[in-house]
C-alpha positions in Angstrom: 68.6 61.3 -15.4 65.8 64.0 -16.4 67.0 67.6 -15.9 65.7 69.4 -13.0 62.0 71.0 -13.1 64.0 74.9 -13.3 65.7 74.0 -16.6 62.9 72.5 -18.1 61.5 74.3 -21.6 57.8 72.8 -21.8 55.5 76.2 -22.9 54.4 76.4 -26.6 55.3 80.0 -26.5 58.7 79.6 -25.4 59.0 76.9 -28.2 58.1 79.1 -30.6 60.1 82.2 -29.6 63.1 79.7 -29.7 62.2 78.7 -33.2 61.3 82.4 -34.7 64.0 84.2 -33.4 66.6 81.8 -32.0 70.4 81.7 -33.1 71.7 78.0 -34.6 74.4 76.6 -34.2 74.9 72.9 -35.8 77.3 69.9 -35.3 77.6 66.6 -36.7 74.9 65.3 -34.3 73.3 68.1 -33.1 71.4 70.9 -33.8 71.1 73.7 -31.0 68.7 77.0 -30.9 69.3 79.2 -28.1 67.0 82.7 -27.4 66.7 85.1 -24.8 63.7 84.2 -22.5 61.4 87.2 -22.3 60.9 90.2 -19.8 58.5 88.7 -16.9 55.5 91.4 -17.1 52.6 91.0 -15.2 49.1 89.7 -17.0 46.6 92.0 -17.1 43.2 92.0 -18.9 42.4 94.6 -21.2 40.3 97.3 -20.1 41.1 97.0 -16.5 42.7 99.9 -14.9 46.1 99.8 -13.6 46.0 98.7 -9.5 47.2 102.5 -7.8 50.0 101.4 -5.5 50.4 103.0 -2.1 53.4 105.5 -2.0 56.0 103.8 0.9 59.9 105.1 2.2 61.9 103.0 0.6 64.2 103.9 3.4 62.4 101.6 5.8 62.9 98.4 3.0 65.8 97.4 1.0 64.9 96.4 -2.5 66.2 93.4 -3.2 67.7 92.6 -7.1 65.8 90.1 -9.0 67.6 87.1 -9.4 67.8 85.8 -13.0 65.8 83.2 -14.1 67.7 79.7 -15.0 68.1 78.9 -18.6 65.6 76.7 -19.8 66.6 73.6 -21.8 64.5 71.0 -24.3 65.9 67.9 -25.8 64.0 66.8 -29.2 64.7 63.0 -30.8 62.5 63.1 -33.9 61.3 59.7 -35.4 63.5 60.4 -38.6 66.2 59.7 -35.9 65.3 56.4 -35.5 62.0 54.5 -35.7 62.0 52.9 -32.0 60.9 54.9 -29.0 63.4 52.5 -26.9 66.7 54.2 -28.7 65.4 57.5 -29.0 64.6 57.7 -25.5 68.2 56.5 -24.8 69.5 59.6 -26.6 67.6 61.9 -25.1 68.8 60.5 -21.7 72.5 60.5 -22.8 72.1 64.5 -23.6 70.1 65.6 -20.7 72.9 63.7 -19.0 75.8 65.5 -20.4 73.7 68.4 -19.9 73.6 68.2 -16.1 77.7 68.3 -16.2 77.2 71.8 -17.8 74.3 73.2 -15.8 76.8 75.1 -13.2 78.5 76.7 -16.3 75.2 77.9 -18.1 74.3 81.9 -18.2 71.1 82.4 -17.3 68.2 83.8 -18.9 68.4 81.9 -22.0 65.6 79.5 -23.9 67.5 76.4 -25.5 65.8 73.9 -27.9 68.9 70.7 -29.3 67.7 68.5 -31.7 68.9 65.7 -32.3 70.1 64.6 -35.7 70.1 60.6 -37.2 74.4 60.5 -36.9 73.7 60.6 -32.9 72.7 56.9 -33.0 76.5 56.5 -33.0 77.8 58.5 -30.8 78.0 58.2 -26.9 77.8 60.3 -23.9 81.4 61.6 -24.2 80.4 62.9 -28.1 77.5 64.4 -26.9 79.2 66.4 -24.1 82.3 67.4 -26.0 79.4 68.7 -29.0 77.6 70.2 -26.4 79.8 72.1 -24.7 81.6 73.3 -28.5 78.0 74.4 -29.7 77.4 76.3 -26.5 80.3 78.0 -26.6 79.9 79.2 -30.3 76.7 80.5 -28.6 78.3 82.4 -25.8 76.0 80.8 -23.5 78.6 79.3 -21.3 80.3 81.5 -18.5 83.8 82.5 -18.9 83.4 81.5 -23.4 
Protein backbone atom coordinates (compact mmCIF):
# COMPACT_ATOMS: atom_id res chain seq x y z
CA UNK A 1 0.00 0.00 0.00
CA UNK A 2 1.54 3.57 -1.35
CA UNK A 3 1.80 6.07 1.48
CA UNK A 4 -0.65 8.80 1.46
CA UNK A 5 -0.20 11.99 -1.00
CA UNK A 6 0.82 14.24 2.59
CA UNK A 7 3.88 12.10 3.30
CA UNK A 8 4.96 11.91 -0.06
CA UNK A 9 8.73 13.42 -0.81
CA UNK A 10 8.59 13.87 -4.80
CA UNK A 11 10.36 17.76 -5.33
CA UNK A 12 14.03 17.81 -6.63
CA UNK A 13 14.68 20.42 -4.16
CA UNK A 14 13.57 18.64 -1.27
CA UNK A 15 15.71 15.64 -2.56
CA UNK A 16 18.55 17.54 -2.63
CA UNK A 17 18.24 19.45 0.74
CA UNK A 18 17.90 15.80 2.19
CA UNK A 19 21.06 14.75 0.51
CA UNK A 20 23.35 18.09 1.29
CA UNK A 21 22.46 18.54 4.62
CA UNK A 22 20.62 15.50 5.95
CA UNK A 23 21.65 13.39 9.07
CA UNK A 24 22.36 9.33 8.39
CA UNK A 25 21.68 6.89 10.09
CA UNK A 26 22.51 3.12 8.64
CA UNK A 27 21.39 -0.49 9.34
CA UNK A 28 21.99 -3.73 7.93
CA UNK A 29 19.35 -3.08 5.15
CA UNK A 30 18.82 0.29 5.21
CA UNK A 31 20.02 3.55 4.85
CA UNK A 32 17.95 6.58 6.19
CA UNK A 33 18.47 10.54 5.65
CA UNK A 34 16.22 12.68 7.59
CA UNK A 35 16.34 16.89 7.27
CA UNK A 36 14.34 19.63 8.42
CA UNK A 37 11.78 20.71 5.62
CA UNK A 38 12.27 24.43 5.11
CA UNK A 39 10.43 27.66 6.31
CA UNK A 40 7.29 28.12 3.87
CA UNK A 41 8.05 31.84 2.44
CA UNK A 42 6.04 33.22 -0.11
CA UNK A 43 7.53 33.49 -3.89
CA UNK A 44 8.03 36.65 -4.99
CA UNK A 45 9.78 37.93 -8.25
CA UNK A 46 12.61 40.16 -7.94
CA UNK A 47 12.07 43.71 -8.43
CA UNK A 48 8.44 43.68 -7.49
CA UNK A 49 7.59 45.63 -4.50
CA UNK A 50 6.36 44.19 -1.42
CA UNK A 51 2.07 44.06 -1.53
CA UNK A 52 1.28 47.06 1.42
CA UNK A 53 -1.20 45.22 3.69
CA UNK A 54 -4.16 47.03 5.13
CA UNK A 55 -3.72 47.69 8.94
CA UNK A 56 -6.86 45.49 10.72
CA UNK A 57 -7.76 45.02 14.93
CA UNK A 58 -6.66 41.92 15.55
CA UNK A 59 -9.16 42.11 18.30
CA UNK A 60 -12.07 41.46 15.90
CA UNK A 61 -10.01 37.95 14.57
CA UNK A 62 -8.25 35.33 16.37
CA UNK A 63 -5.06 34.27 14.70
CA UNK A 64 -5.02 30.91 14.29
CA UNK A 65 -1.36 28.81 14.81
CA UNK A 66 -0.07 27.19 11.77
CA UNK A 67 -0.28 23.71 11.85
CA UNK A 68 2.97 21.85 11.02
CA UNK A 69 3.40 20.34 7.98
CA UNK A 70 3.59 16.31 7.87
CA UNK A 71 6.89 14.74 7.49
CA UNK A 72 7.58 13.85 4.12
CA UNK A 73 8.85 10.35 3.23
CA UNK A 74 10.73 8.67 -0.06
CA UNK A 75 11.56 5.07 -0.47
CA UNK A 76 14.64 4.43 -3.09
CA UNK A 77 15.38 0.49 -4.39
CA UNK A 78 18.40 1.10 -6.61
CA UNK A 79 19.06 -1.49 -9.51
CA UNK A 80 22.34 -2.57 -7.56
CA UNK A 81 19.61 -3.90 -5.23
CA UNK A 82 18.47 -6.27 -7.55
CA UNK A 83 18.26 -6.32 -11.33
CA UNK A 84 14.33 -7.00 -11.64
CA UNK A 85 11.82 -4.28 -11.32
CA UNK A 86 9.27 -7.06 -10.01
CA UNK A 87 11.42 -7.58 -6.53
CA UNK A 88 12.43 -4.19 -6.18
CA UNK A 89 9.01 -2.92 -6.38
CA UNK A 90 8.14 -5.61 -3.69
CA UNK A 91 10.60 -3.93 -1.29
CA UNK A 92 9.57 -0.75 -1.73
CA UNK A 93 5.93 -1.94 -0.94
CA UNK A 94 7.11 -3.90 2.12
CA UNK A 95 8.75 -0.43 3.61
CA UNK A 96 6.13 2.00 2.71
CA UNK A 97 4.05 -0.62 4.42
CA UNK A 98 5.90 -0.76 7.70
CA UNK A 99 6.01 2.83 7.26
CA UNK A 100 2.22 3.41 7.48
CA UNK A 101 2.37 1.48 11.15
CA UNK A 102 4.72 4.42 12.16
CA UNK A 103 3.05 7.41 10.49
CA UNK A 104 0.90 8.30 13.88
CA UNK A 105 4.31 8.26 15.81
CA UNK A 106 6.30 10.55 13.24
CA UNK A 107 7.24 14.42 14.38
CA UNK A 108 6.44 16.55 11.86
CA UNK A 109 8.25 18.89 9.77
CA UNK A 110 10.89 16.51 8.74
CA UNK A 111 12.16 15.51 4.91
CA UNK A 112 13.11 11.66 4.92
CA UNK A 113 14.86 9.83 2.04
CA UNK A 114 15.56 5.43 3.05
CA UNK A 115 17.45 3.61 0.73
CA UNK A 116 17.39 0.53 0.35
CA UNK A 117 20.56 -1.60 0.57
CA UNK A 118 21.17 -5.25 -1.55
CA UNK A 119 20.86 -7.41 2.18
CA UNK A 120 16.96 -6.24 2.11
CA UNK A 121 16.21 -8.96 -0.50
CA UNK A 122 16.18 -11.09 2.63
CA UNK A 123 14.51 -9.69 4.96
CA UNK A 124 10.63 -9.30 5.41
CA UNK A 125 8.16 -6.87 6.61
CA UNK A 126 8.80 -7.52 10.34
CA UNK A 127 12.87 -6.60 9.57
CA UNK A 128 12.00 -3.74 7.90
CA UNK A 129 9.71 -2.33 10.64
CA UNK A 130 11.76 -3.31 13.59
CA UNK A 131 14.99 -1.35 11.40
CA UNK A 132 12.74 1.32 10.80
CA UNK A 133 11.51 2.12 13.80
CA UNK A 134 15.47 1.59 15.52
CA UNK A 135 16.84 4.11 12.70
CA UNK A 136 14.18 6.61 13.44
CA UNK A 137 14.65 6.65 16.81
CA UNK A 138 18.53 7.20 16.56
CA UNK A 139 17.14 10.12 14.60
CA UNK A 140 14.83 11.47 17.20
CA UNK A 141 12.17 11.70 14.69
CA UNK A 142 9.71 9.48 16.53
CA UNK A 143 7.53 11.08 19.36
CA UNK A 144 8.14 10.19 22.84
CA UNK A 145 12.30 8.69 21.52
Amino acid sequence: MALPKPYRLRERKEFERVYRRGQRCGSPALLLRIASQPKTITKQSPGTPAPIKKAKSTASKPVAPQAPKPSRIAVVVSTKVHKRAVVRNRLRRQIQAALQSLLAQLLPGRLIVITVKPPAVECDYYKFLQQLEQLLIKAEALHGH
